[in-house]
C-alpha positions, 0 to 999 in steps of 0.5 A: 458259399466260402468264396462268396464269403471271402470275396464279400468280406474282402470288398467290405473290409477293402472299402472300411465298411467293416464296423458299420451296418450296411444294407442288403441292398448296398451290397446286393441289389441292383447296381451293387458291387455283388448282384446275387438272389436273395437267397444266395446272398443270405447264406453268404451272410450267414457263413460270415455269421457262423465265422463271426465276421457279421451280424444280420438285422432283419429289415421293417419289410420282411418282404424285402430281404434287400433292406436287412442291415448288416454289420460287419466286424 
């Protein structure tokens, strides 16, 4: 997940998206700039997490993952 991490973490801060939320389905879902499973995607939030580069918000819909917020630091 570590090159995942670093490769998303990059675009989001190469884009000033750092210190905003943002969605999963922005950054992972279709025609996004990182296409990955749900599940793939998760944990690469949570690395980011444990290394204090993001915070997940769970979404309304806990059925779609995709509508999460996420804020980067």
């Amino acid at each position: 997940m570590g090159t995942w991490a670093e490769s998303v973490y990059s675009f989001v801060c190469g884009n000033g998206m750092n210190g905003q939320v943002v969605t999963g389905f922005e950054l992972f879902g279709p025609g996004a700039p990182f296409v990955l499973p749900d599940p793939v995607w998760t944990r690469v939030i949570a690395r980011l997490e444990e290394e204090g580069k993001a915070a997940l918000f769970e979404g309304d819909d806990a059925r779609n993952p995709l509508e999460a917020g996420i804020k980067f630091n």
